[in-house]
C-alpha positions as semicolon CSV with decimal commas, in nm:
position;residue;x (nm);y (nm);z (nm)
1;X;29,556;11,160;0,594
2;X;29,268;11,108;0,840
3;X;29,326;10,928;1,171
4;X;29,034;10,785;1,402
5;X;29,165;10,734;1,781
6;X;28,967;10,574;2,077
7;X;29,055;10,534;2,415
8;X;28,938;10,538;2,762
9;X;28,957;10,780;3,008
10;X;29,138;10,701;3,278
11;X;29,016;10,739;3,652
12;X;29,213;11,089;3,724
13;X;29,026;11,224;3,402
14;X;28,698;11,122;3,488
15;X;28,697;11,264;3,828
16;X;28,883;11,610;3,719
17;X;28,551;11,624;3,454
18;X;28,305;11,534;3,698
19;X;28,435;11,800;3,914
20;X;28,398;12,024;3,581
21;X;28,175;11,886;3,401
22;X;28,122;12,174;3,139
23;X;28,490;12,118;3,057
24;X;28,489;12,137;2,687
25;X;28,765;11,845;2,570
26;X;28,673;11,936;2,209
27;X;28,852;12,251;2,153
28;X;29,145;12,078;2,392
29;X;29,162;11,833;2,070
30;X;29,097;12,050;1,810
31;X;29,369;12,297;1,953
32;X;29,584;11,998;1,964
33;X;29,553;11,873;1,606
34;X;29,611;12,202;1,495
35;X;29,931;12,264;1,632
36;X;30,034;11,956;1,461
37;X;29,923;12,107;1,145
38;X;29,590;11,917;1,124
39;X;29,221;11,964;1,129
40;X;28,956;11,796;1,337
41;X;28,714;11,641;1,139
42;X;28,491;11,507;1,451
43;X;28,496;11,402;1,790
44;X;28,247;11,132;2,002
45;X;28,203;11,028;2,344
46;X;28,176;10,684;2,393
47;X;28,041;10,442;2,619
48;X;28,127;10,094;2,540
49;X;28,422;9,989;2,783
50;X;28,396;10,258;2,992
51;X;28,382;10,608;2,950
52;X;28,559;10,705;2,650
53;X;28,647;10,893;2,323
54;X;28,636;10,864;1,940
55;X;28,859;11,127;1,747
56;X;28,863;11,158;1,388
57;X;29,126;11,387;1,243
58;X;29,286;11,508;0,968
59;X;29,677;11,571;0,922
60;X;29,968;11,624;0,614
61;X;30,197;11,392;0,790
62;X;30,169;11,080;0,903
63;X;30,407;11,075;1,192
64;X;30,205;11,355;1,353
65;X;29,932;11,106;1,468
66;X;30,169;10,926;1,678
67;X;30,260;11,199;1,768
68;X;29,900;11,300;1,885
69;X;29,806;11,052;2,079
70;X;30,129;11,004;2,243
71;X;30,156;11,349;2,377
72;X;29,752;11,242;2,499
73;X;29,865;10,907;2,629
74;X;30,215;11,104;2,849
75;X;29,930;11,269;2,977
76;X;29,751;11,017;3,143
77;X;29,462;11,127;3,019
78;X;29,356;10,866;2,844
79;X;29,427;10,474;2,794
80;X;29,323;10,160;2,615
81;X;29,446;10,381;2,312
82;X;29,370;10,253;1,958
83;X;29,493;10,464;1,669
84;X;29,352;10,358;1,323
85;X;29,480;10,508;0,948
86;X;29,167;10,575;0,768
87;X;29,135;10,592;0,386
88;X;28,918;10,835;0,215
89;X;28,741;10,667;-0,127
90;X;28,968;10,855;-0,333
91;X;29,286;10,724;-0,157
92;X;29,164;10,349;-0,161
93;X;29,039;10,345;-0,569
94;X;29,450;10,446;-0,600
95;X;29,561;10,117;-0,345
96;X;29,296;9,948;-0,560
97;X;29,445;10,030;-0,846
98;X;29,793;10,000;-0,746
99;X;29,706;9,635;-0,606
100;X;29,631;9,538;-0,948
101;X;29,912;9,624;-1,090
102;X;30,120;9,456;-0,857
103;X;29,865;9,135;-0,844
104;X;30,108;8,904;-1,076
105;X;30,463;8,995;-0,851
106;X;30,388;8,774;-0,551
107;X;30,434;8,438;-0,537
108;X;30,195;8,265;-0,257
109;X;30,363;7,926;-0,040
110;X;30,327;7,615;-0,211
111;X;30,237;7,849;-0,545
């Protein structure tokens, strides 16, 4: 199931990397989302509301990207954290497909 997470860095993060600023936070995510059992697909710095981070990543379970960006948030690492469930073609032709079978069950208010 692939996962995209943004958030902010806070202060204390942005000062430790301008005081290293050939700290490589990549392979601190990718080693991450493999010990979960997951693979990182890609990873982004942003800019828009301050300084800041796009993750996308793959895992088998779903609780493990909770899981991620918890462990990332107890850090204090980051903030402003927004973790999003993303759906590969494949996986939304079957919620298409399920949708339509499952279109006549539900009664809407008033209906």
């Amino acid at each position: 199931m692939h996962f995209c997470m943004t958030a902010q860095y806070t202060p204390k993060s942005l000062n430790a990397i301008l005081e290293n600023p050939k700290t490589n936070r990549y392979e601190a995510a990718k080693k991450l989302v493999e010990a979960a059992g997951g693979k990182l697909i890609s990873m982004y710095s942003t800019a828009a509301n301050g300084p800041g981070v796009l993750v996308i990543f793959d895992v088998p379970d779903p609780n493990s990207a909770p899981a991620i960006s918890g462990t990332v948030i107890a850090t204090g690492a980051v903030h402003n954290v927004s973790l999003t469930r993303l759906w590969t073609q494949d996986e939304i032709t079957q919620v298409r497909q399920k949708a339509a079978q499952l279109r006549g069950s539900y009664t809407p208010p008033g209906g």
